[in-house]
N, C-alpha and C positions, 0 to 999 in steps of 0.2 A: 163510205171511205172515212176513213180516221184521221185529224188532222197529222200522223205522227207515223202514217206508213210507211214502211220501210229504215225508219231509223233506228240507231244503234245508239241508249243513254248510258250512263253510270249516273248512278242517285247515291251516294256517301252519306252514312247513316241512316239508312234505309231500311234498316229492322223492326223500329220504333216510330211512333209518332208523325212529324210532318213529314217527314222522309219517306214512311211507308206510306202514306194516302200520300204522296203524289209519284211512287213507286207503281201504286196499283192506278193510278187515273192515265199516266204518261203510258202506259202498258194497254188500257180500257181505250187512247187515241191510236193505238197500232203501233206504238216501237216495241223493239225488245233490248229488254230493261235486265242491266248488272245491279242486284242487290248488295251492296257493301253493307258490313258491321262487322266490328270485332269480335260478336260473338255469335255463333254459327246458330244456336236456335233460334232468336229473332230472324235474322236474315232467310231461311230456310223458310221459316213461316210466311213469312210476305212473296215470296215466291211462291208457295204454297197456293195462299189466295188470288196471286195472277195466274196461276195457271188451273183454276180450279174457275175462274172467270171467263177461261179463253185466250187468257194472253202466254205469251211467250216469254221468260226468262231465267235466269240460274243466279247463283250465290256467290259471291268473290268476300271470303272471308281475309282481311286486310285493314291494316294499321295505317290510315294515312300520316303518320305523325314519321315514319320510316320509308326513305325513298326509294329503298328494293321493293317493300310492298305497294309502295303506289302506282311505280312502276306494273307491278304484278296484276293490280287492280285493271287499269289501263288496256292491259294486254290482254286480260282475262275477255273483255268484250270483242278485240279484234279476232281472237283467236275465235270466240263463240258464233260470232255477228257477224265477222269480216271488216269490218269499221268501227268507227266513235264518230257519232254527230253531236250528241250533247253529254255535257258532265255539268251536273248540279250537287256542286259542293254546300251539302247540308248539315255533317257529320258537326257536332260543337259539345260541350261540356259547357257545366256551368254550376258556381258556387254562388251565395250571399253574403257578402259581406263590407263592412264601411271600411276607408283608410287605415281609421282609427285601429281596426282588427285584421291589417294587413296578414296575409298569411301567404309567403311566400313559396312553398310547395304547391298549393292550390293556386295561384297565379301561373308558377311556372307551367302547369297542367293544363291551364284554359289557356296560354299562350300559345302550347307545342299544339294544342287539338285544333284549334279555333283560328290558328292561323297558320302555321307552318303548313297544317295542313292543307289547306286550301291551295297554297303557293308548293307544295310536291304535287300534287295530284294536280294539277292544272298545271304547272310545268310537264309534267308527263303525257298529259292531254292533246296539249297544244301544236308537237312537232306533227304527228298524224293526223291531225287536221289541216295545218297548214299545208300539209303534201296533198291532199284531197281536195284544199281550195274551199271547205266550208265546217260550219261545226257552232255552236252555239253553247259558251258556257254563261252558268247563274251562279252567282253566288249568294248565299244563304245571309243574311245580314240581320241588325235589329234596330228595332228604334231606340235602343239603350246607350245605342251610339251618340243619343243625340244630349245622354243625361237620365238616369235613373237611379237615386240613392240606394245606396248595395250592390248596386251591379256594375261598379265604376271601372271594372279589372273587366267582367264579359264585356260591358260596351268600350271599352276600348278595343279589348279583342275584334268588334266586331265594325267598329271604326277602321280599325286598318284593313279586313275584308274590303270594308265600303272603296276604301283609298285605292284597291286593286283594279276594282270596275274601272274606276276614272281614268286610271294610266293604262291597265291592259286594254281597255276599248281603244282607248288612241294609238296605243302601240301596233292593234292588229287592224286597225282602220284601213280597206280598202281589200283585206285578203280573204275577204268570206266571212271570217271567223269575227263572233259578237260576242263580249262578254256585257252582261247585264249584272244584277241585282235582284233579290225577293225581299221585302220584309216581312214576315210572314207572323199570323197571329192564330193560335187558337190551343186548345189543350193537351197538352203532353205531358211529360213524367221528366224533362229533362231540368236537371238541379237535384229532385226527388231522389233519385236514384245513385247519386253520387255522396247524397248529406251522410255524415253523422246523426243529424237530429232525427229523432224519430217523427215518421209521419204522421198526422192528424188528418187520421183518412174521412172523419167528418166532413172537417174543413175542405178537405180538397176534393171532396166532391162535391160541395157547396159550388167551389173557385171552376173547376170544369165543368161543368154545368151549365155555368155564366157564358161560356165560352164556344168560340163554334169549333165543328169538329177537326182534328187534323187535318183531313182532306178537303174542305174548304181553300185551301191554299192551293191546291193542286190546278188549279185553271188557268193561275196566272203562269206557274210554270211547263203546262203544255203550249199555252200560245208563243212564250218566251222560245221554246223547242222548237217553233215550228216555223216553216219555210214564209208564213204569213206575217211574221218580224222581221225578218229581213231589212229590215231598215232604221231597227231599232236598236240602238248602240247606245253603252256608257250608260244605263236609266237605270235607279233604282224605283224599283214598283214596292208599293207598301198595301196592304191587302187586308180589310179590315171591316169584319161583318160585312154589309152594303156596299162598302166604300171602295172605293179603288183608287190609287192616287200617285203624284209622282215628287218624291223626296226632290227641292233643291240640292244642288252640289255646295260644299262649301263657297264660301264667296265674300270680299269684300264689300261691304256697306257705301255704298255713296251717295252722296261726294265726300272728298275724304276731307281736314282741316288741314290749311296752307301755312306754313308759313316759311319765311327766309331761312331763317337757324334757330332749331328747336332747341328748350333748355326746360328745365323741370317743372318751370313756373310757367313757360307759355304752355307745355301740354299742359298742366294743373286747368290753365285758361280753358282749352278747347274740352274737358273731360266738364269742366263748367256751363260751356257756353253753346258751342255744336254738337256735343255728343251728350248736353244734357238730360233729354227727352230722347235719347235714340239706343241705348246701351238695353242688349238684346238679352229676353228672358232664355234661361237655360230649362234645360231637361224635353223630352219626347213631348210632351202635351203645353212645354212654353207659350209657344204662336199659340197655341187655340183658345187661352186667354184673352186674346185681344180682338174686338169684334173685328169683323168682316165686311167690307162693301160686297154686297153679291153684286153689284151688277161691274164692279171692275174685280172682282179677288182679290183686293190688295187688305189686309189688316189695315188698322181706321190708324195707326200709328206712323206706317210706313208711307201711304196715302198724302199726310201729313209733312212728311219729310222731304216727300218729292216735289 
């Protein structure tokens, strides 16, 4: 038995990369799997190797960034499957580049993909699960969110992804319906394929190589599918060779600094005095700078503060 039998996915961007190995893994635990892409030969072909494996699934060529076809996307499952129990919103673009070389068309682009879409197609998701009383959405995140020079524009994209988990988990709390989080890590083509620059297919197979395969990622997103989470709500999971782990939510630092009535020279004071030793390293690998007590997990900083 599969942990995923009898369920009904939609995987978004699912033609390529992280999307297809966990396309073909979620399909390999027994659902039958809607392949989304906007372009019909990838998506064809990832169905191709689930059913060429045993699994069961079809093609829903669709634009999540337009809410008729997400709609369409959505319905494409009920109509094939008879339900939707999971939508793992995967589907994202992505450029490089600093402030410095904002580039506003390519912003707007990773904005409409990377998040509009997540929020049509999981609005569209949502009412037919809620009528069924269950259903389990992921959304597809990064650790870019947390800071990564160049990718200031994806990871904000993918910061407000992140901000969805936090609110839709609590918004659907107690009705079946869980939304989570992936952070997913390993080699794909996605940036590659949208650049201008020419590739240095050397290089990038040096950089993929390093890397584990796409479908490495796919385990956390069948467990997250399956009726064996049930109780796991609002988490982002970050997924990382060996490693498995669970992202803090955003959060205040305490204790916070007191005082009667604040004026520019008392905060000057507390940015001196309380907060001198405690103002937090940025970017995705910040914290891991800072050793670690293994026997409590606290960084030797924070340890310090309490």
């Amino acid at each position: 038995m599969g942990l995923l039998n009898g369920k009904a996915v939609v995987i978004t961007g699912s033609g390529r990369g992280i999307g297809a190995g966990c396309a073909r893994g979620v399909a390999a635990q027994g659902a039958s799997v809607v392949v989304n892409d906007v372009d019909a030969g990838p998506a064809n072909d990832t169905v191709e190797a689930i059913r060429a494996a045993g699994g069961n699934a079809v093609a829903c060529v669709a634009d999540v960034t337009n809410w008729d076809q997400a709609g369409k996307l959505i319905q494409s499952c009920i109509d094939n499957f008879g339900k939707i129990d999971g939508l793992v919103n995967n589907a994202a673009v992505l450029d490089r580049f600093e402030i410095s070389e904002f580039n506003p068309k390519t912003a707007k682009w990773m904005a409409e993909v990377n998040v509009i879409g997540p929020m049509y197609v999981a609005g569209r998701a949502v009412k037919p699960m809620l009528a069924q009383g269950s259903g389990s959405i992921i959304n597809v995140v990064s650790g870019a969110h947390m800071g990564m020079p160049g990718l200031g524009i994806y990871g904000a994209t993918k910061g407000a992804v992140a901000s969805m988990v936090y609110t839709w988990s609590m918004e659907l709390a107690g009705t079946g319906v869980r939304v989570n989080g992936l952070s997913p890590f390993g080699a794909t083509t996605i940036g590659q394929r949208h650049s201008d620059e020419p590739i240095d297919e050397e290089a990038n197979a040096r950089r993929n190589a390093a890397l584990p395969p796409p479908e490495a990622n796919s385990p956390v997103v069948e467990y997250l599918l399956s009726d064996r989470a049930a109780h796991v709500n609002g988490q982002l999971v970050r997924i990382d060779r060996k490693e498995i782990s669970l992202y803090t939510h955003p959060a205040l630092l305490l204790p916070p600094a007191l005082n009667d009535a604040w004026t520019a020279d008392r905060v000057a004071e507390a940015f001196d005095n309380e907060f001198k030793d405690r103002l937090v390293a940025c970017g995705v690998l910040g914290m891991e700078s800072l050793p670690v007590d293994l026997k409590t997990g606290f960084h030797a900083r924070a340890k310090q503060d309490a």
